[in-house]
PATI-440827 format. One record per residue: x, y, z of N, C-alpha, C in turn; chain. Coordinates in steps of 0.2 Angstrom, whole numbers. Example, Ala and Ser with C-alpha at 12.3 -4.5 7.8 and 13.67 -1.06 7.14 Angstrom:
BEGIN
+-------+-------+-------+-------+-------+-------+-------+-------+-------+------+
:  n_px :  n_py :  n_pz : ca_px : ca_py : ca_pz :  c_px :  c_py :  c_pz : unit :
+-------+-------+-------+-------+-------+-------+-------+-------+-------+------+
:    66 :   -28 :    39 :    62 :   -22 :    39 :    66 :   -16 :    39 :    A :
:    64 :   -11 :    35 :    68 :    -5 :    36 :    64 :     0 :    39 :    A :
+-------+-------+-------+-------+-------+-------+-------+-------+-------+------+
This chain:
BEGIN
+-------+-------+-------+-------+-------+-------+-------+-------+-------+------+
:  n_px :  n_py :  n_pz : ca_px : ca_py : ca_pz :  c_px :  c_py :  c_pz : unit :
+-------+-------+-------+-------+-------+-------+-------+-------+-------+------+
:    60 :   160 :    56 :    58 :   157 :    50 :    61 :   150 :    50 :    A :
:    69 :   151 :    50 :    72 :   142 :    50 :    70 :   139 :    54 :    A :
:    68 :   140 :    64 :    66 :   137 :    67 :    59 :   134 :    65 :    A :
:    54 :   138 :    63 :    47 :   135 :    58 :    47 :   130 :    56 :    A :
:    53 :   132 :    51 :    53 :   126 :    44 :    56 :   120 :    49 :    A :
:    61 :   120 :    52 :    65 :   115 :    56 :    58 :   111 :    58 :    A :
:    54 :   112 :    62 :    48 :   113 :    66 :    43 :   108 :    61 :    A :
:    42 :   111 :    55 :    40 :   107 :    51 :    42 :   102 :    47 :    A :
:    46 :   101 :    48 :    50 :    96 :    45 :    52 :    92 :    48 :    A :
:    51 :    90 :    55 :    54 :    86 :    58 :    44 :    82 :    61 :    A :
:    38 :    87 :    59 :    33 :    87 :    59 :    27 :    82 :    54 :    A :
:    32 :    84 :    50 :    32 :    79 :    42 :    37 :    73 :    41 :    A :
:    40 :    72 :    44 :    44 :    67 :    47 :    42 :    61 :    51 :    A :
:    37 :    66 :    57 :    33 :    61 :    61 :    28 :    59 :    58 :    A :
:    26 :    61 :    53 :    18 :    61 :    50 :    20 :    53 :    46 :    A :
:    24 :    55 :    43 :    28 :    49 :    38 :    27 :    43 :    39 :    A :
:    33 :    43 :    45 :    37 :    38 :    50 :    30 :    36 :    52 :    A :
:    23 :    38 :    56 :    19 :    35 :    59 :    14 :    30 :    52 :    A :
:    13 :    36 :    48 :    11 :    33 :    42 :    14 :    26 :    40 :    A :
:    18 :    24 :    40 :    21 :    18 :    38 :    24 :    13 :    45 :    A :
:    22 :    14 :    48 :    24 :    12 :    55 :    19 :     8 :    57 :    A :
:    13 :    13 :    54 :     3 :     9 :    57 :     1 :     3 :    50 :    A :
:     6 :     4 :    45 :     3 :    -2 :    39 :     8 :    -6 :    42 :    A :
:    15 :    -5 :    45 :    20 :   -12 :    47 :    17 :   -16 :    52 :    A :
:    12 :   -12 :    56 :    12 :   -17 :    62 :     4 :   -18 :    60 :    A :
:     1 :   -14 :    56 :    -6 :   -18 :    57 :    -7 :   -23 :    49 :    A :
:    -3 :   -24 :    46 :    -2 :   -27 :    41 :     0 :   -35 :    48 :    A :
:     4 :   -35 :    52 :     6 :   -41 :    54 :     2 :   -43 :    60 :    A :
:    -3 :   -39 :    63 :    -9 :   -41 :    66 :   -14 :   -43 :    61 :    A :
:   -16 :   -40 :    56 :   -18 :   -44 :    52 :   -17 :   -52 :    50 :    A :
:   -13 :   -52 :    51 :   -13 :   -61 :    49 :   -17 :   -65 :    55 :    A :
:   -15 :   -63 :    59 :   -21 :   -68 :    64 :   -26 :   -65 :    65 :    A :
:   -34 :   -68 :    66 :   -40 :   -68 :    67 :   -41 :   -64 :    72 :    A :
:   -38 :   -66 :    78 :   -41 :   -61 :    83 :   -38 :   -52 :    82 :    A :
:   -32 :   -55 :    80 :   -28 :   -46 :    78 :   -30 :   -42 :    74 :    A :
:   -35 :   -44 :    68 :   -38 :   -42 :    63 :   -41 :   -36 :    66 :    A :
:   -46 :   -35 :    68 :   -50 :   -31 :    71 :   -45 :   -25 :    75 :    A :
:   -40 :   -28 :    79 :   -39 :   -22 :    84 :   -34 :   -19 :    78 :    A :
:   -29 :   -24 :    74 :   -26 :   -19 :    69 :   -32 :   -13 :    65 :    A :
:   -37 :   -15 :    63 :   -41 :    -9 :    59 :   -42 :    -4 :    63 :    A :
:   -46 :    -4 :    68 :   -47 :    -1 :    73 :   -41 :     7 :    76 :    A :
:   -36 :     2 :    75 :   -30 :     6 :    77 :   -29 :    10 :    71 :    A :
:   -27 :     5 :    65 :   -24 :     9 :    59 :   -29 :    14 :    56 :    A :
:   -36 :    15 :    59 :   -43 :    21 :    57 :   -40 :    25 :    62 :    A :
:   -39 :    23 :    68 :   -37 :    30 :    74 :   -34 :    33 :    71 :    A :
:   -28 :    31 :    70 :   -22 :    37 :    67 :   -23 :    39 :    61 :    A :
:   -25 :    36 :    56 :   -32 :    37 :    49 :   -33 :    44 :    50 :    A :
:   -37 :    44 :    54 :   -43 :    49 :    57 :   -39 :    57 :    59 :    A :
:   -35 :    54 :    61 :   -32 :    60 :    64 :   -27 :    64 :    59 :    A :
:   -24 :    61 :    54 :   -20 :    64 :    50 :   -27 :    64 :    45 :    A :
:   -31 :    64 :    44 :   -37 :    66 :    37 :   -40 :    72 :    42 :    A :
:   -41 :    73 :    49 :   -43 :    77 :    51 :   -38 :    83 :    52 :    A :
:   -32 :    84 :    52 :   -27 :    88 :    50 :   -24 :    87 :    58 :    A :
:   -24 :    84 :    61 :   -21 :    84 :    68 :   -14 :    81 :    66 :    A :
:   -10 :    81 :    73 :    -4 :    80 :    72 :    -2 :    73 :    78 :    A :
:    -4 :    67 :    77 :    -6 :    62 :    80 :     3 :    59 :    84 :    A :
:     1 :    57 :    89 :     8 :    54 :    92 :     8 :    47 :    91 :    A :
:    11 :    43 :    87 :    10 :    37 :    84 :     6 :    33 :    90 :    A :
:    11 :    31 :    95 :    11 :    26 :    99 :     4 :    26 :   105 :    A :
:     2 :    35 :   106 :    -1 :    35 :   110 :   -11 :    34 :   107 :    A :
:   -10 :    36 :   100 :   -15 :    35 :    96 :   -16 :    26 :    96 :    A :
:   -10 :    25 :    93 :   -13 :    18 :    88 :   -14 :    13 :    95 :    A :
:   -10 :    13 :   101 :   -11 :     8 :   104 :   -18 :    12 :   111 :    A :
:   -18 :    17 :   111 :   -24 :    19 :   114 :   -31 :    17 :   112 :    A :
:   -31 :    18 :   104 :   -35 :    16 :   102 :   -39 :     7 :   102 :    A :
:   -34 :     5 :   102 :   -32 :     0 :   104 :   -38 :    -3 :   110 :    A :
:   -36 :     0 :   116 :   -36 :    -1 :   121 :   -41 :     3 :   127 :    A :
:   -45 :     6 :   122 :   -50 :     9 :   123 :   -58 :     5 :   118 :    A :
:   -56 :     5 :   111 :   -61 :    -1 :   106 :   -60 :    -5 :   107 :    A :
:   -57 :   -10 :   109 :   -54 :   -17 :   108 :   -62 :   -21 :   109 :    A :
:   -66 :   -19 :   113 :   -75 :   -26 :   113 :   -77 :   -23 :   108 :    A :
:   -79 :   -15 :   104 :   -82 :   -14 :   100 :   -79 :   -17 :    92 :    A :
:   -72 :   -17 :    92 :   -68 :   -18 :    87 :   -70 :   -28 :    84 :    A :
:   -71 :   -33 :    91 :   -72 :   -38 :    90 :   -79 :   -38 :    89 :    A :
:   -81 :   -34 :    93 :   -88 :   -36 :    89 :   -91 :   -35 :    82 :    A :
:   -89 :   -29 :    79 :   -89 :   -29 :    72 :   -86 :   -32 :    69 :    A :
:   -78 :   -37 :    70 :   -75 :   -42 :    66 :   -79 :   -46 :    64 :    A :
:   -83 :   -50 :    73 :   -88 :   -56 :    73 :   -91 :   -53 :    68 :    A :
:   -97 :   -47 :    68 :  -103 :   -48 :    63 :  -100 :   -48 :    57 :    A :
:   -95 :   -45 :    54 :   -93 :   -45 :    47 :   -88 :   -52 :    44 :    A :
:   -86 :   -57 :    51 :   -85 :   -62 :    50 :   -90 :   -68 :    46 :    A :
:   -97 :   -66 :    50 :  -104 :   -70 :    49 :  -108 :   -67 :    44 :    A :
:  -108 :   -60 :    41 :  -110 :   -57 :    35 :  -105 :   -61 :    30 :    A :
:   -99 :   -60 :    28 :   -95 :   -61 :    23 :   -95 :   -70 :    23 :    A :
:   -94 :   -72 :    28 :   -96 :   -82 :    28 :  -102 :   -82 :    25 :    A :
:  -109 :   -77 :    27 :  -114 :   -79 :    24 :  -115 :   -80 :    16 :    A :
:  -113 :   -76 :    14 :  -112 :   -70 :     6 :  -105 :   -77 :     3 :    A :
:  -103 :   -79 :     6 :   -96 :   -86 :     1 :   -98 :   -92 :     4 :    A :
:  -105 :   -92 :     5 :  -108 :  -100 :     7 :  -114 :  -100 :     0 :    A :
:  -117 :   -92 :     0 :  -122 :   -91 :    -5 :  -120 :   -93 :   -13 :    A :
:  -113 :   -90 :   -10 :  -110 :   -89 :   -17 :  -107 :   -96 :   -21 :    A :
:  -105 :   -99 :   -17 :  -103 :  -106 :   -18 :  -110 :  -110 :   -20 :    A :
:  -114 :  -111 :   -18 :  -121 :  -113 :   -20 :  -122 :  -112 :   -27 :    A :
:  -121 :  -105 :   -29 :  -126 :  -104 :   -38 :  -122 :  -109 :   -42 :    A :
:  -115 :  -113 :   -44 :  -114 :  -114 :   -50 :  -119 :  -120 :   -47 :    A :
:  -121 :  -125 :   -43 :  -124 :  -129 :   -43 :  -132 :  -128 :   -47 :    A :
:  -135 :  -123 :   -47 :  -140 :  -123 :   -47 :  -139 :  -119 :   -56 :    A :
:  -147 :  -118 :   -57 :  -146 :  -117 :   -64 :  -148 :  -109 :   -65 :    A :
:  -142 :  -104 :   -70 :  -143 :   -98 :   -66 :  -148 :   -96 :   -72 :    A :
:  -150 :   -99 :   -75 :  -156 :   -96 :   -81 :  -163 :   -96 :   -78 :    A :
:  -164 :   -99 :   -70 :  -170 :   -97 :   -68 :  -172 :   -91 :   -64 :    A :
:  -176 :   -89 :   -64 :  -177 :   -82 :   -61 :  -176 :   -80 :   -53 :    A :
:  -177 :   -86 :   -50 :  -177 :   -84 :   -42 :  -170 :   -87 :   -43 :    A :
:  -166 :   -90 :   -45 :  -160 :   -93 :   -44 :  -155 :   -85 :   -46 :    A :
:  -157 :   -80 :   -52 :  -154 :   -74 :   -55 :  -157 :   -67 :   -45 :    A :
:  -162 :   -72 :   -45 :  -165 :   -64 :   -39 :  -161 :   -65 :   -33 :    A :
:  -160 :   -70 :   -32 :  -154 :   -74 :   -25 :  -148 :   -70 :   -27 :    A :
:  -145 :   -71 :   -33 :  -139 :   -68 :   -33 :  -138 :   -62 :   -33 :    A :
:  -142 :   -58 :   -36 :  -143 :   -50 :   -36 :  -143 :   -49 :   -28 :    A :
:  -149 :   -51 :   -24 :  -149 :   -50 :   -18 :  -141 :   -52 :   -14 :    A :
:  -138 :   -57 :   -16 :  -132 :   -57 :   -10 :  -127 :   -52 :   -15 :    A :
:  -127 :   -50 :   -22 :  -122 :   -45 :   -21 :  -123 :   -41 :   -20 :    A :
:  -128 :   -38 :   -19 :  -132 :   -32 :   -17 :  -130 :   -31 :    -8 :    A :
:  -133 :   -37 :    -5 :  -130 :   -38 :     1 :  -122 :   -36 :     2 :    A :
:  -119 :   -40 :    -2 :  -110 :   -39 :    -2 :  -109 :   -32 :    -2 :    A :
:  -111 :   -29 :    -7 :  -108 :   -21 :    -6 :  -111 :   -16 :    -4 :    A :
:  -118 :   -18 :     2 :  -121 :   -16 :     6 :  -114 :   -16 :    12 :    A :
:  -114 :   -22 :    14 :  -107 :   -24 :    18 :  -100 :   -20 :    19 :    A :
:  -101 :   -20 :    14 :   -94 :   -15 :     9 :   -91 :    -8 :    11 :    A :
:   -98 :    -5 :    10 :  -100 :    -2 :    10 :  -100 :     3 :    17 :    A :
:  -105 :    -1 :    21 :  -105 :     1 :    27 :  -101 :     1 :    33 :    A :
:   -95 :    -5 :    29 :   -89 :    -7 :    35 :   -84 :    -1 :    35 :    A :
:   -83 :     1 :    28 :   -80 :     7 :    27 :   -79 :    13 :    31 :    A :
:   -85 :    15 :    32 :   -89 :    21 :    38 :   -88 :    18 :    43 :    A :
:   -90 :    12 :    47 :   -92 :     7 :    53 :   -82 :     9 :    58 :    A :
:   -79 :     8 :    52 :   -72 :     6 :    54 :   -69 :    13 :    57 :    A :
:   -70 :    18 :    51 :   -69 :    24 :    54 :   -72 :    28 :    58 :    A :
:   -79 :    28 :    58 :   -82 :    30 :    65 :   -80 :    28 :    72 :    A :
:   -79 :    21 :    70 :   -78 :    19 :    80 :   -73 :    21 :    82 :    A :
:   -67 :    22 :    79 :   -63 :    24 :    84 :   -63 :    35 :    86 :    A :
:   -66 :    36 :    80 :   -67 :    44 :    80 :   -72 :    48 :    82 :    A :
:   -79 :    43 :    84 :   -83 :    47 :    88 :   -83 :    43 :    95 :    A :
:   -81 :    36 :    95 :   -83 :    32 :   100 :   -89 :    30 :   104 :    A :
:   -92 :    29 :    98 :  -100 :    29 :   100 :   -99 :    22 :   101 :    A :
:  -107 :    15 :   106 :  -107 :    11 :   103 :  -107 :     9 :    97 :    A :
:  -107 :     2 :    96 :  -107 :    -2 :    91 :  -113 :    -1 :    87 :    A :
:  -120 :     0 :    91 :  -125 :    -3 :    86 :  -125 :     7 :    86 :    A :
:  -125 :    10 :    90 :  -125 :    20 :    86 :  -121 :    18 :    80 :    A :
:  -114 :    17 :    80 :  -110 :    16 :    73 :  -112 :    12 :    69 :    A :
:  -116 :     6 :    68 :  -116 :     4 :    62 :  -125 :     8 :    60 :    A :
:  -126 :    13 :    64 :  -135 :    16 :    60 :  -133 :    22 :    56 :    A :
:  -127 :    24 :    61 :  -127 :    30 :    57 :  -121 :    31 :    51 :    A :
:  -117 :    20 :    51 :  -113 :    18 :    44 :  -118 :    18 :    40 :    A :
:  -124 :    15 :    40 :  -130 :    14 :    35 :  -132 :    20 :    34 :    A :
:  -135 :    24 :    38 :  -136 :    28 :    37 :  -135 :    33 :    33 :    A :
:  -126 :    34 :    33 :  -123 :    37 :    28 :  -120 :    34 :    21 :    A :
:  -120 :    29 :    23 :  -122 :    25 :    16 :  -128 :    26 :    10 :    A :
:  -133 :    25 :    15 :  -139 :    26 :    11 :  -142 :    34 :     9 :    A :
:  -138 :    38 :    14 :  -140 :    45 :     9 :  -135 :    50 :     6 :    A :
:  -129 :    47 :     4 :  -123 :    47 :    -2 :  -121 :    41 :    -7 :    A :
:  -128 :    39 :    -9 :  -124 :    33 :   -11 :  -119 :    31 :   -15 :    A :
:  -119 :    37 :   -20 :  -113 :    39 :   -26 :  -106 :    38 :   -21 :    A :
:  -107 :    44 :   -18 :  -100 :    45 :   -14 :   -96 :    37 :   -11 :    A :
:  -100 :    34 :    -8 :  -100 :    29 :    -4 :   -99 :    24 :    -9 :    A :
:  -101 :    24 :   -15 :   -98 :    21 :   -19 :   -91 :    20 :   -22 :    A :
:   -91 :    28 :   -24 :   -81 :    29 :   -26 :   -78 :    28 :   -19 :    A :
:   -80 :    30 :   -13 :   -75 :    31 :    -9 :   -74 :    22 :    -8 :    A :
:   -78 :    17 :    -7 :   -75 :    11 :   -10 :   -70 :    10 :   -13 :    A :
:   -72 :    13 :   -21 :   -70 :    10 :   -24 :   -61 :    13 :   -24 :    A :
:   -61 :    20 :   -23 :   -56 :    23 :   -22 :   -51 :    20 :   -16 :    A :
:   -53 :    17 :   -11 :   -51 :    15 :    -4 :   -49 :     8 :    -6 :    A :
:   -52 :     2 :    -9 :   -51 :    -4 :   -13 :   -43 :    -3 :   -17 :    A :
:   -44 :     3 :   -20 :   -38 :     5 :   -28 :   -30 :     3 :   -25 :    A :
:   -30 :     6 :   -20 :   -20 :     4 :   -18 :   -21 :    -3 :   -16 :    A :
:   -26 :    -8 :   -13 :   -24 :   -15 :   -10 :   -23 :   -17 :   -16 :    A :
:   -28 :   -18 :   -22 :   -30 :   -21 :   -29 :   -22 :   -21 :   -33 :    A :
:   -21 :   -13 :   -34 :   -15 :   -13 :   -34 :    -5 :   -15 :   -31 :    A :
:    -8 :   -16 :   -26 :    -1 :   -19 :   -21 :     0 :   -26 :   -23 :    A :
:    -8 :   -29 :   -27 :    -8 :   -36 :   -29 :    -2 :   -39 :   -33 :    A :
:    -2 :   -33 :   -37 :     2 :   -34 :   -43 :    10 :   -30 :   -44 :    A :
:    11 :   -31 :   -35 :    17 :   -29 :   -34 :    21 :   -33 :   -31 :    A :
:    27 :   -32 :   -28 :    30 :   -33 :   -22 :    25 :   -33 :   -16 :    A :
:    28 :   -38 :   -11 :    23 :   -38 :    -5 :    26 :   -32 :    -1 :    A :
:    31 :   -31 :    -1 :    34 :   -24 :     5 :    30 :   -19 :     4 :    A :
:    27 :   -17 :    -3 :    21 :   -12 :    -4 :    16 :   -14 :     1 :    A :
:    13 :   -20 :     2 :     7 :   -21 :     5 :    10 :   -20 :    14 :    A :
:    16 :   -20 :    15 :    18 :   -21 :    22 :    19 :   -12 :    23 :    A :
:    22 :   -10 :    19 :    24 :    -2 :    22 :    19 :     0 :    20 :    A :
:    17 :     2 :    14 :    10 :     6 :    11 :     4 :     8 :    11 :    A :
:     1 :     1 :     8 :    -4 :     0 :     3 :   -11 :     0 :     9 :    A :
:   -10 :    -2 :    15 :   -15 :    -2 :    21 :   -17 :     3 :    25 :    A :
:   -10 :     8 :    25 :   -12 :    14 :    28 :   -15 :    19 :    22 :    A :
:   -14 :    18 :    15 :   -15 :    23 :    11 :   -23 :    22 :    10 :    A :
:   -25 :    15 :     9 :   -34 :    15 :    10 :   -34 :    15 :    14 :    A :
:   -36 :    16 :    22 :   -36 :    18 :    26 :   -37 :    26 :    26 :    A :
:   -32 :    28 :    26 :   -31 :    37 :    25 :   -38 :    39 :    21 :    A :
:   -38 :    37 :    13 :   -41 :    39 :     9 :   -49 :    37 :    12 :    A :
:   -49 :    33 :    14 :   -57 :    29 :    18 :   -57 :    35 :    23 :    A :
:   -54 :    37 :    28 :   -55 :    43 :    32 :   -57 :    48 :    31 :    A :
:   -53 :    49 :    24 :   -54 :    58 :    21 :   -61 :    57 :    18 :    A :
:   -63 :    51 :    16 :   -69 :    51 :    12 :   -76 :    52 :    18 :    A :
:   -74 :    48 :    24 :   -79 :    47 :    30 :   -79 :    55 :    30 :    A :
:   -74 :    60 :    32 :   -73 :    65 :    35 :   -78 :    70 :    30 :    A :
:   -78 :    69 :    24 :   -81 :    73 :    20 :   -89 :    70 :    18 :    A :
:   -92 :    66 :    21 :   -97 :    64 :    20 :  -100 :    67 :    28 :    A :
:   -97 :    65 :    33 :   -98 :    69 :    40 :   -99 :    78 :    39 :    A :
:   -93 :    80 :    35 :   -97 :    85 :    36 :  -101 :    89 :    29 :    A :
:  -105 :    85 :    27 :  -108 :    87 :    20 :  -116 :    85 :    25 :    A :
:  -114 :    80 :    31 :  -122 :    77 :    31 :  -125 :    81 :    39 :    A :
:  -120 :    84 :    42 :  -123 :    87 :    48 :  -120 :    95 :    49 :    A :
:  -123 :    97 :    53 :  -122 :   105 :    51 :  -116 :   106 :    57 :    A :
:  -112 :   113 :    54 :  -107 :   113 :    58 :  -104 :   113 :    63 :    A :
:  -111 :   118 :    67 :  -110 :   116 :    74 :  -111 :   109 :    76 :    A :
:  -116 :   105 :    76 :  -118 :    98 :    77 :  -112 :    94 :    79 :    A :
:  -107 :    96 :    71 :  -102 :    91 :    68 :   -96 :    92 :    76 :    A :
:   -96 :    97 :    75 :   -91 :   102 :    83 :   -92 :    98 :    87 :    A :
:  -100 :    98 :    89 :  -100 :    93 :    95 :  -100 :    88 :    97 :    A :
:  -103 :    84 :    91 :  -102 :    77 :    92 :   -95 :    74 :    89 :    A :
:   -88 :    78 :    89 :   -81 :    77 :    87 :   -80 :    77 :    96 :    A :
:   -83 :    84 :    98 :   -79 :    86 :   103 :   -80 :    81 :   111 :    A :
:   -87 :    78 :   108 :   -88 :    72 :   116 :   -82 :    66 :   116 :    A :
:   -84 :    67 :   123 :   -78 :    62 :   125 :   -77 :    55 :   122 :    A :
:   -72 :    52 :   120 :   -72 :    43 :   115 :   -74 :    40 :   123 :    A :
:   -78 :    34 :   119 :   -79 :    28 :   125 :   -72 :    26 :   125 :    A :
+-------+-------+-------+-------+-------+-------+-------+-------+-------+------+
């Protein structure tokens, strides 16, 4: 029984340590533009793996993952680079215009409709790709996809997955360096994890975990 606990505890130790380990370095990949992407990309792999109840090896996860998505990981940066530039070029435009007009009120509805369409989908998109390793354009039909037939869900998991960053605002920044990164994350995982399997049946779910990652 000691040896167990020892066992577990040194278990819960590595769980921790990785945990905090994946928001230090993908918080400072983060800052540059080209690392943005492979920072998510990684800090979802290892996401994925402690919401799926596994017991991940920090270094062999996060930089495998790495190293393995790294074209699909930029290419989803690119398009939510050119979606989100899209959506803060729109949006700088309305105070010009006059918003009591009706197509001037439809425009904005539509881009914010678009934005948390965006939002929305990227949530799923990020944790998909490194968990099933599908392409790119397979992940973002079956991000939409699950978007559009939870939309409630895919709502709060937003808004729940948004909650620790919004709050880290109003902290110290070491929350946002140790913390605040892997904990939305994490939560975005468990929430992916739980709409996968609410939306395909359980063998299905088995197989399409158990194929091989590109």
């Amino acid at each position: 029984m000691n040896r167990l606990q020892t066992s577990g505890f040194y278990a819960s130790i590595e769980r921790i340590s990785g945990f905090l380990l994946a928001n230090l370095l993908s918080a400072c990949l983060l800052m540059s533009l080209l690392g943005a992407p492979l920072a998510l990309v990684s800090l979802f792999a290892y996401m994925n793996d402690l919401a799926w109840g596994r017991s991940p090896e920090f270094f062999g996860v996060y930089f495998g993952a790495m190293r393995r998505h790294w074209r699909a990981a930029l290419g989803l940066g690119l398009l939510d680079c050119a979606g989100f530039a899209l959506i803060a070029i729109n949006l700088s435009i309305f105070p010009l215009m006059r918003l009591q007009d009706y197509l001037t009120m439809l425009s904005l509805a539509l881009t914010v409709s678009f934005g948390a369409l965006l939002l929305l989908t990227n949530i799923y998109a990020w944790a998909l790709l490194p968990l099933l390793g599908l392409p790119l354009r397979a992940t973002l039909k079956l991000s939409l996809l699950l978007t559009f037939s939870r939309p409630l869900h895919s709502l709060l998991l937003a808004v729940a997955a948004l909650l620790p960053l919004l709050i880290s605002l109003a902290l110290p920044i070491a929350f946002l360096l140790i913390f605040s990164l892997s904990l939305s994350a994490y939560i975005a995982t468990r929430g992916v994890a739980w709409a996968l399997r609410r939306h395909f049946p359980r063998e299905q779910l088995a197989e399409l975990l158990s194929e091989p990652r590109a």
